[in-house]
N, CA, C and O of each residue as an XYZ file, in Angstrom:
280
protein
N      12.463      6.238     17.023
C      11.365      5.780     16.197
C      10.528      6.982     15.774
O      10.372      8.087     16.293
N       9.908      6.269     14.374
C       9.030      7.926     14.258
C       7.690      8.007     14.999
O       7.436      7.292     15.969
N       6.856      8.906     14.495
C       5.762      9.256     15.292
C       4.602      8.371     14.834
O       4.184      8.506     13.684
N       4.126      7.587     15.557
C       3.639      6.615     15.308
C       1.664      6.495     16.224
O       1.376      6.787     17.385
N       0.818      6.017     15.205
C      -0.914      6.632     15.468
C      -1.543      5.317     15.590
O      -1.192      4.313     14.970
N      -2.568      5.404     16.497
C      -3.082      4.070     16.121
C      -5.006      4.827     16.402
O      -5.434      5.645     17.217
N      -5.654      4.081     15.339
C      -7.287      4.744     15.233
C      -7.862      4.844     16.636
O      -7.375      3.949     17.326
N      -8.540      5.444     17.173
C      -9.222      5.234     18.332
C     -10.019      4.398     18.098
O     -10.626      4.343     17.029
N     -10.179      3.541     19.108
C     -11.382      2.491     18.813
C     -12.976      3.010     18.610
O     -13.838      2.394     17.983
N     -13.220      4.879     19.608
C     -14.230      5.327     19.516
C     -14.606      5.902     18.416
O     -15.510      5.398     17.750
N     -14.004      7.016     18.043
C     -14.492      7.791     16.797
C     -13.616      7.803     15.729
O     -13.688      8.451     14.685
N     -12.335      6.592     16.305
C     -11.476      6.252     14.899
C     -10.389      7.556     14.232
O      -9.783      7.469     13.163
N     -10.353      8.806     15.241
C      -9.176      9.617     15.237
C      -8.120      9.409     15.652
O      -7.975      9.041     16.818
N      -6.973      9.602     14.726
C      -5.535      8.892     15.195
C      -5.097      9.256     16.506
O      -4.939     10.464     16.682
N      -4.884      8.558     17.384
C      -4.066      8.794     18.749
C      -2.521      8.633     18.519
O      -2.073      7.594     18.034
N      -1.608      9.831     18.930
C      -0.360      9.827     18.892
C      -0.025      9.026     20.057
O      -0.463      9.243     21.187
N       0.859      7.987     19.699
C       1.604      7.563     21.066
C       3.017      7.057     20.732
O       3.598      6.947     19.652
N       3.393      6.781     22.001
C       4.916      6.677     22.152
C       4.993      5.116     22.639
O       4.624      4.798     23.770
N       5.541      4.100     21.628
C       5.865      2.994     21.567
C       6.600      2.358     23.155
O       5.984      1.455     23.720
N       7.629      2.776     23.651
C       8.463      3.155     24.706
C       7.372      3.193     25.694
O       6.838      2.411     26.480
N       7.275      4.261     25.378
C       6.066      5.013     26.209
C       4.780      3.432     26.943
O       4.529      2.942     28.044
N       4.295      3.192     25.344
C       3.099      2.419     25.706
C       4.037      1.257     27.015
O       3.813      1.108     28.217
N       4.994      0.679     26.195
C       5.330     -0.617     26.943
C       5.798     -0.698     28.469
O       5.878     -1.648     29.248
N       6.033      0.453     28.574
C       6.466      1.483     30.194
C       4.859      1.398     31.133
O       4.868      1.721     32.321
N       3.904      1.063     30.639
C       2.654      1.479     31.001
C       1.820      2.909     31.033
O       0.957      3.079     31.894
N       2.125      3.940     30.038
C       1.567      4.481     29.513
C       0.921      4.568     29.029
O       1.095      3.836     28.054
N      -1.011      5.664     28.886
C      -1.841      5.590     28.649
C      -1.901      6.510     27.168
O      -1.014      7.360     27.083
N      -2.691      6.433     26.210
C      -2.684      7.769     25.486
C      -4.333      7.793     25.614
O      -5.080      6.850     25.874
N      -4.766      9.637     25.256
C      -5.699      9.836     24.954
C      -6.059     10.027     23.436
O      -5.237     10.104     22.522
N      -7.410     10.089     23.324
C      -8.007     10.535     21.908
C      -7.800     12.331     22.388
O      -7.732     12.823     23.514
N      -7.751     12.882     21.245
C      -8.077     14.166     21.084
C      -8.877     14.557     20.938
O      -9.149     15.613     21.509
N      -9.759     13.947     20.078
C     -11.277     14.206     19.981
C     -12.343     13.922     20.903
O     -13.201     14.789     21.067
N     -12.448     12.349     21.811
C     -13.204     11.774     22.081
C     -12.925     11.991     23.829
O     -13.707     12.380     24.696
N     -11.580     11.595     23.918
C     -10.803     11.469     24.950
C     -10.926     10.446     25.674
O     -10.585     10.521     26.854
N     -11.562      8.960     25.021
C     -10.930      7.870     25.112
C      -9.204      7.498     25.059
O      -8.303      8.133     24.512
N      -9.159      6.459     25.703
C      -7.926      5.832     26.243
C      -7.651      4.583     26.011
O      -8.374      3.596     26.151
N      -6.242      4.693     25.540
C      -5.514      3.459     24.991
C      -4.669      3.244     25.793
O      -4.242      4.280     26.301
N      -3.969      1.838     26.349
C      -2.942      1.382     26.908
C      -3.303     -0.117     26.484
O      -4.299     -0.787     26.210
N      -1.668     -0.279     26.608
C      -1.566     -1.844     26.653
C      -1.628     -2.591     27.492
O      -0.986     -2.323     28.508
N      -2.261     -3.603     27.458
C      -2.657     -4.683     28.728
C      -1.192     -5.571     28.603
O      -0.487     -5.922     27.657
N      -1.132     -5.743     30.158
C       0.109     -6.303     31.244
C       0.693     -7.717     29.971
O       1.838     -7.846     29.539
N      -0.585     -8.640     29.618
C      -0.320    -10.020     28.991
C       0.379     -9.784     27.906
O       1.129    -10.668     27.493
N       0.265     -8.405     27.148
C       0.629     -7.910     25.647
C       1.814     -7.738     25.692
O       2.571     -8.049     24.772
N       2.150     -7.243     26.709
C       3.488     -6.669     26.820
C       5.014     -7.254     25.806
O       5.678     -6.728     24.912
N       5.053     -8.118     26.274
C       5.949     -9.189     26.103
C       5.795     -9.303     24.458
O       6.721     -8.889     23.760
N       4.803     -9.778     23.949
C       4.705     -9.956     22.866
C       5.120     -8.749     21.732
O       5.858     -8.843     20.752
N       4.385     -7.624     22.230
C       4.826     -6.513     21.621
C       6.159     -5.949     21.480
O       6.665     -5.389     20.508
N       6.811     -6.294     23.063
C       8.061     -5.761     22.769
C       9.019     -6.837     22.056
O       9.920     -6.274     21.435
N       9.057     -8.154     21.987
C       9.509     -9.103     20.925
C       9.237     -8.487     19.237
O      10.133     -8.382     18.399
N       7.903     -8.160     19.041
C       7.764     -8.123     17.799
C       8.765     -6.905     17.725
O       9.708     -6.941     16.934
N       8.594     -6.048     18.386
C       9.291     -4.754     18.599
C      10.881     -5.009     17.995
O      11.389     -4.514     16.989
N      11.310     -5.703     18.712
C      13.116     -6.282     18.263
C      13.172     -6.793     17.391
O      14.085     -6.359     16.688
N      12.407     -7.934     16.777
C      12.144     -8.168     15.490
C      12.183     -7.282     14.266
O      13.051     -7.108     13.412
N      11.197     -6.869     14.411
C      11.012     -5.496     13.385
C      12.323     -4.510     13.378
O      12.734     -4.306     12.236
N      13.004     -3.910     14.330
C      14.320     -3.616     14.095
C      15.338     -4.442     13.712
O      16.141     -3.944     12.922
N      15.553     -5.746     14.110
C      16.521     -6.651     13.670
C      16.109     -6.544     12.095
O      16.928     -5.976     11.373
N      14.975     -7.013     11.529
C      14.669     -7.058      9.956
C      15.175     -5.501      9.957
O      16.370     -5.557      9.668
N      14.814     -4.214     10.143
C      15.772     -2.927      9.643
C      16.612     -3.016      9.306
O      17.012     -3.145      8.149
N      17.256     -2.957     10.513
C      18.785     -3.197     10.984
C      19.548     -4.082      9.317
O      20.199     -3.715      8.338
N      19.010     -5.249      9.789
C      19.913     -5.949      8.199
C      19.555     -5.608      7.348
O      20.179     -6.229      6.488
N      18.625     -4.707      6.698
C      17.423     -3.879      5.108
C      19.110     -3.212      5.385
O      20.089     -3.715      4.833
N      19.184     -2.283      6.118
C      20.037     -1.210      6.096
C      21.566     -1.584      6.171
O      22.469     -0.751      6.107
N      21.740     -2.932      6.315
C      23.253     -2.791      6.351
C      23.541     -3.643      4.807
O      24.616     -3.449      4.239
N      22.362     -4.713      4.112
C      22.334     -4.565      2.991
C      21.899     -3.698      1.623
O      22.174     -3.853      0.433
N      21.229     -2.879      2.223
C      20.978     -1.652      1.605
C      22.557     -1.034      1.181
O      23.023     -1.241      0.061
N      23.441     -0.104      2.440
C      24.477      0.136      2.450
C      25.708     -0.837      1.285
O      26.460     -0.514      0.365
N      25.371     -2.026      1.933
C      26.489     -3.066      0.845
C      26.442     -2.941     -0.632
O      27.331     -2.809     -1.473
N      24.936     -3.035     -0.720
C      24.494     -2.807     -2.393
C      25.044     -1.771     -3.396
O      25.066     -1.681     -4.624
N      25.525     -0.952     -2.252
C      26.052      0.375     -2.683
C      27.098      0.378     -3.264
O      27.268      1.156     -4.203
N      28.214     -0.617     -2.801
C      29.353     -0.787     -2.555
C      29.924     -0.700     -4.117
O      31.127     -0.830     -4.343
């Protein structure tokens, strides 16, 4: 996946984090502020569903993408 930011909630500077990462229970910091993001335990689940989702919709963009070609 690519490199992927989400605003800090404090001063609204992008925090780099790692998708993987977050759902593993990984924290990220701000750079600026050095507030902290993680995902809560209840989210989990949900996120990583949408997560497969969102690749499954890829996944078929790209294998009809490819066909179109044909």
């Amino acid at each position: 996946m690519s490199e992927q930011y989400i605003a800090c909630p404090n001063c609204k500077n992008n925090i780099l984090f790692d998708v993987n990462a977050l759902l593993s229970g990984a924290s990220f910091a701000c750079s600026k502020c050095n507030a902290k993001i993680k995902l809560a335990n209840e989210s989990k689940e949900t996120v990583s569903k949408s997560i497969e989702e969102f690749n499954s919709i890829k996944t078929n963009a790209l294998k009809q993408q490819s066909h179109d070609k044909i």
